[in-house]
N, C-alpha and C positions, 0 to 999 in steps of 0.2 A: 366620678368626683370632678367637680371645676375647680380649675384655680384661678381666681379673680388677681387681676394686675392693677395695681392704682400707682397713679404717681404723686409725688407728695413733695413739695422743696418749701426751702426755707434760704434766707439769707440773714448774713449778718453784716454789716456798713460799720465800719471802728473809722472814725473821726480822729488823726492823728493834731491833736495842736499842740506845739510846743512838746511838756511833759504831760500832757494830758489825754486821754483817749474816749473820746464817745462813742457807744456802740448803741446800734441800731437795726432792731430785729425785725425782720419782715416773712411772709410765705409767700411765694410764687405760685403764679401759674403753668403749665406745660400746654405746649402747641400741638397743633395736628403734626405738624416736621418731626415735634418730638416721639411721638407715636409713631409715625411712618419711621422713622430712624430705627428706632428700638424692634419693630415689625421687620424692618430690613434685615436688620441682624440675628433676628428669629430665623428667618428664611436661607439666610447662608446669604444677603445679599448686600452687604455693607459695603459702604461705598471709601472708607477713609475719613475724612477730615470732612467733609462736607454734612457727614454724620455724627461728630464728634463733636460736643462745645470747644471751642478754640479760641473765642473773644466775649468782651462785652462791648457793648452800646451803651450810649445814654439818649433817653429821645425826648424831644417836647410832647405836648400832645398830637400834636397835629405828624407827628411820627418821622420828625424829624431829627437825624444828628447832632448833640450841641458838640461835640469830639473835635479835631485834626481828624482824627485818624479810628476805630475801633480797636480797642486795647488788646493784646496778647494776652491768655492766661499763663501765668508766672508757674499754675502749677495745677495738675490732676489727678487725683489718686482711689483708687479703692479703699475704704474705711469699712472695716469690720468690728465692731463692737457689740459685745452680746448679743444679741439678736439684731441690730441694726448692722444693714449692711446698707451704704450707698456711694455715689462718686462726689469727691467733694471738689471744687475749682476755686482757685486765687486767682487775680489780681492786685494791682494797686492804681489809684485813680490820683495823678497829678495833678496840681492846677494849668502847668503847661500843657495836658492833654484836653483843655476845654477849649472852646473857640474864645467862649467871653466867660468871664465870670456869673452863677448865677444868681441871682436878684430872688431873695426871701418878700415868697407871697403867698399866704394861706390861700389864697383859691389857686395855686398852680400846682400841679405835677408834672412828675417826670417819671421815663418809662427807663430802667435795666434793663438791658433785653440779654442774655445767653445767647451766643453763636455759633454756630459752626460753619466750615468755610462754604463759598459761591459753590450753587449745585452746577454739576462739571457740565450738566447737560442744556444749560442753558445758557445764553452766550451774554455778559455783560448782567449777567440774572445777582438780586443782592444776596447778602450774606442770609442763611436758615436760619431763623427763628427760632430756638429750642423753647426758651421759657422766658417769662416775664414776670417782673413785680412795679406795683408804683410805689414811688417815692416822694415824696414831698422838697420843693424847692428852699423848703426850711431845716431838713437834712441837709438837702446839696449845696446850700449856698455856703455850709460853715467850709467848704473847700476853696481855701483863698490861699494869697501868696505866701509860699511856703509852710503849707499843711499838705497832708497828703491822704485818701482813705485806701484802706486795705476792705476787700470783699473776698467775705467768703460764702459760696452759693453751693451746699448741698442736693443732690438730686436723688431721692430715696425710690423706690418702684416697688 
């Protein structure tokens, strides 16, 4: 008998204005890192945090950080629900954690990216890439002063 393994994520972007909450549902992709992570820890070969989502990004296209900084995840957990089991990850995305504010343009996006920390065996090497989704700069630009979005990125397998 096989057992087939797929991975499957989902996100949800809740737009915090004022009293009001936009929410914003997307699917993600999973990375080769993710695969190799998940293979590592088949193998009895896990490495910690380097394997583990532990932040998010936000990228332009051209795969760059619009950030200060790559965000902490605020929280991780195993989710068991009838038959679905997956690890669910928070954040929450400030306006002070952007460089600039982003500018609403139907031909632009923008890249989420799931993290886990710098692999230890590479010196100055960036953060793993777990999963990815695009977003639209018509999403992200409603993050202005004093709003805030909370993410929440499921990873199912």
């Amino acid at each position: 008998m096989n057992t087939k393994l797929y991975y499957s994520g989902k996100i949800k972007l809740y737009i915090n204005i004022g009293n009001k909450t936009i929410e914003i549902k997307a699917k993600n992709a999973g990375t080769p890192t993710l695969h190799e992570s998940i293979c590592r820890f088949l193998a009895g070969q896990y490495r910690g945090n380097c394997d583990i989502p532990q932040y998010l990004d936000i990228r332009s296209i051209d795969n760059t950080s619009v950030l200060v900084n790559v965000i902490p995840l605020s929280g991780r957990s195993l989710i068991v629900e009838d038959n679905n089991i997956y690890t669910r990850c928070d954040c929450s995305i400030l306006y002070s954690s952007l460089i600039s504010g982003i500018v609403a343009d139907e031909s632009v996006n923008y890249k989420l990216v799931l993290c886990a920390d710098k692999d230890p065996d590479l010196v100055s090497g960036p953060y793993r890439d777990l999963a990815t989704v695009t977003i639209s700069s018509m999403a992200l630009s409603r993050i202005t002063q004093g709003t805030s979005a909370a993410i929440e990125w499921r990873l199912y397998i």
